[in-house]
Residue frames as a rotation matrix with the C-alpha (Angstrom) as fourth column:
UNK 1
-0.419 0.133 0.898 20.06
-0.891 -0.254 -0.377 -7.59
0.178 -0.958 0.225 -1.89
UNK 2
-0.137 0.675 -0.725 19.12
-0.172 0.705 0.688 -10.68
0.975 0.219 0.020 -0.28
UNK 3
-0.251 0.405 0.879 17.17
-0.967 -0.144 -0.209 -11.43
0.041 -0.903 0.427 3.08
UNK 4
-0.541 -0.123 -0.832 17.50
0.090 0.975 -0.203 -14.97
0.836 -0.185 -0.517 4.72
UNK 5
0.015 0.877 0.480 14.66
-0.880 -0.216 0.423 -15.80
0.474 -0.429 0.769 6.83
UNK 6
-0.486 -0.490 -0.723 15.46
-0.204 0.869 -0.452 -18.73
0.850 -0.072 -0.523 9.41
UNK 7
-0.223 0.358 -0.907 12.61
0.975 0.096 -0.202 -19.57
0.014 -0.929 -0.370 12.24
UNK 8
0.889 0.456 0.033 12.56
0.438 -0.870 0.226 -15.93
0.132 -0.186 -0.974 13.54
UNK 9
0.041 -0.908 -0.416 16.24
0.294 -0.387 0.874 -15.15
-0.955 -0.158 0.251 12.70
UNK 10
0.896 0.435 0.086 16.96
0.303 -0.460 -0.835 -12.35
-0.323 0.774 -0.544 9.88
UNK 11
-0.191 -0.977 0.090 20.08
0.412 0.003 0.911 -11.76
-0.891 0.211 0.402 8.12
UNK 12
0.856 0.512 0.069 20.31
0.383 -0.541 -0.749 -8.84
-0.346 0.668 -0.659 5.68
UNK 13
0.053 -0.998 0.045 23.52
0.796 0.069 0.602 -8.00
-0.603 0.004 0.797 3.40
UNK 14
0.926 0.283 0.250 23.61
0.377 -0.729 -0.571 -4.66
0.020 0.623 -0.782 1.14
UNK 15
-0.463 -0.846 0.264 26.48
0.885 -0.426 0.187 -2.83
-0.046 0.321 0.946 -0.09
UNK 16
0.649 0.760 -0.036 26.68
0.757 -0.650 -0.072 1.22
-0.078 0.019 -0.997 -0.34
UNK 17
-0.281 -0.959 0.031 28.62
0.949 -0.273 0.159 4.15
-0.144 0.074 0.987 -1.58
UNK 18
0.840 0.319 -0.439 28.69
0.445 -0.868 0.220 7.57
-0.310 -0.380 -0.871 -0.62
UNK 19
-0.221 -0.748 0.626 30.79
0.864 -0.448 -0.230 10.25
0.452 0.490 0.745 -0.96
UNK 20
0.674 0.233 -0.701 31.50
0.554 -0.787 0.271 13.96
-0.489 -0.571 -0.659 1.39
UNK 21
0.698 -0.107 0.708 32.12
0.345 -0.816 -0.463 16.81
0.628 0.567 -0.533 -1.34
UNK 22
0.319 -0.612 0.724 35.61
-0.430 -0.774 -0.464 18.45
0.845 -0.163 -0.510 -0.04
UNK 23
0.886 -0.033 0.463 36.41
-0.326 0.667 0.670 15.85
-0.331 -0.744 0.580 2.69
UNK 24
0.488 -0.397 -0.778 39.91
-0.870 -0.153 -0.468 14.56
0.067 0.905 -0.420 2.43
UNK 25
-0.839 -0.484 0.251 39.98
-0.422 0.868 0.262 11.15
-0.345 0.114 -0.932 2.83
UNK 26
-0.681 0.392 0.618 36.36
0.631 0.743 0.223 10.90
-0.372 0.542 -0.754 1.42
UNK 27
-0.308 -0.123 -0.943 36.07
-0.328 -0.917 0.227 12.81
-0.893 0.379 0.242 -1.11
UNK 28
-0.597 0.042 -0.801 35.94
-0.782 -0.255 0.569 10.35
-0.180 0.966 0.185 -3.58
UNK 29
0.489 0.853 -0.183 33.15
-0.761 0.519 0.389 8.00
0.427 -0.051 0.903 -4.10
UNK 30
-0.751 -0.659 -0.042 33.89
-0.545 0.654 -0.525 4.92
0.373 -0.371 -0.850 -2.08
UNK 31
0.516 0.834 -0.195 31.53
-0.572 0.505 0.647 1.77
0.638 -0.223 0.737 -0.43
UNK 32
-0.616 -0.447 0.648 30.78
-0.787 0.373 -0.491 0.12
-0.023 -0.813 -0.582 2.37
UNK 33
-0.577 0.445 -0.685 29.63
-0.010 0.835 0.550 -3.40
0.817 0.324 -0.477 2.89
UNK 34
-0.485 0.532 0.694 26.79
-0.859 -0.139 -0.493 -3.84
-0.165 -0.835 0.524 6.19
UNK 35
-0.859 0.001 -0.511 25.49
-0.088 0.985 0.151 -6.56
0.504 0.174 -0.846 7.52
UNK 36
-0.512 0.394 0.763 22.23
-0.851 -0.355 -0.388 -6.70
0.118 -0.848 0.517 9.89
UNK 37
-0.519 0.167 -0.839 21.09
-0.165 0.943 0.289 -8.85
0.839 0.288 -0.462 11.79
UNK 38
-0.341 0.694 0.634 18.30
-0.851 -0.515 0.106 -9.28
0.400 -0.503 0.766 13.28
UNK 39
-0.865 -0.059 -0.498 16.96
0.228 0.838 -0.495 -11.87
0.447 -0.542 -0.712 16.37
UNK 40
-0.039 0.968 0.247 13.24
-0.643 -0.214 0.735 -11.67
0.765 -0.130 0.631 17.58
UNK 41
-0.916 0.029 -0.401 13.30
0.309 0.689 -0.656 -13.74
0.257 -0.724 -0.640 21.11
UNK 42
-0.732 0.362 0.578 9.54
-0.590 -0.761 -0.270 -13.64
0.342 -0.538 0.770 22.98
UNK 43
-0.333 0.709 0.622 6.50
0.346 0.706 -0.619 -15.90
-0.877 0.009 -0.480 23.77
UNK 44
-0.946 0.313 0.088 4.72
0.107 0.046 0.993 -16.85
0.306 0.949 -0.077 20.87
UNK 45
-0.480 0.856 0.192 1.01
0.112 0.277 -0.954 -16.17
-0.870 -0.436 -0.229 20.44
UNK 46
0.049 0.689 -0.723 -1.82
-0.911 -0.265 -0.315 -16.56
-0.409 0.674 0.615 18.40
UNK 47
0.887 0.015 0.462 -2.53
0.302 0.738 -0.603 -19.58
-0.350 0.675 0.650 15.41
UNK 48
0.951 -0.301 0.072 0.39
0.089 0.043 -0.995 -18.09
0.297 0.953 0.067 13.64
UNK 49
0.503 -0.801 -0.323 3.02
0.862 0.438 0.255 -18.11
-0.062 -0.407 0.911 16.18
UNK 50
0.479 -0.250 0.841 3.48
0.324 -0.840 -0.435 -14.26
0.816 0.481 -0.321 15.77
UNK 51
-0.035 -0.356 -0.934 5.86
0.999 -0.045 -0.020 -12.35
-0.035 -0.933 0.358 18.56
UNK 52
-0.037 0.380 0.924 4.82
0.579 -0.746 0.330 -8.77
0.814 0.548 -0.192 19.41
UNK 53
-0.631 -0.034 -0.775 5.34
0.653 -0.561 -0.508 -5.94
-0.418 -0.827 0.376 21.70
UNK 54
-0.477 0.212 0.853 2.60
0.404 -0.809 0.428 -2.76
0.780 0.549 0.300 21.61
């Protein structure tokens, strides 16, 4: 697994394999590949330049 950290842009890659008991096209173990990606847009504040909603 690796997580790329760019400014306030996130990019996560991961791989996964699953499998539905008596299913018949997925039945037998198989994987999928996923990507996420993640964008943070807002006004900075604070010293550290954090963006936050609560």
């Amino acid at each position: 697994m690796k997580i790329v950290i760019n400014g306030i842009h996130a990019n996560l890659r991961f791989s996964a394999a699953h499998m539905i008991p008596e299913h018949e096209s997925c039945g037998c173990i198989h994987g999928h590949s996923y990507i996420v990606d993640v964008k943070v847009e807002g006004k900075r504040s604070g010293t550290h330049g954090f963006v936050a909603d609560f």
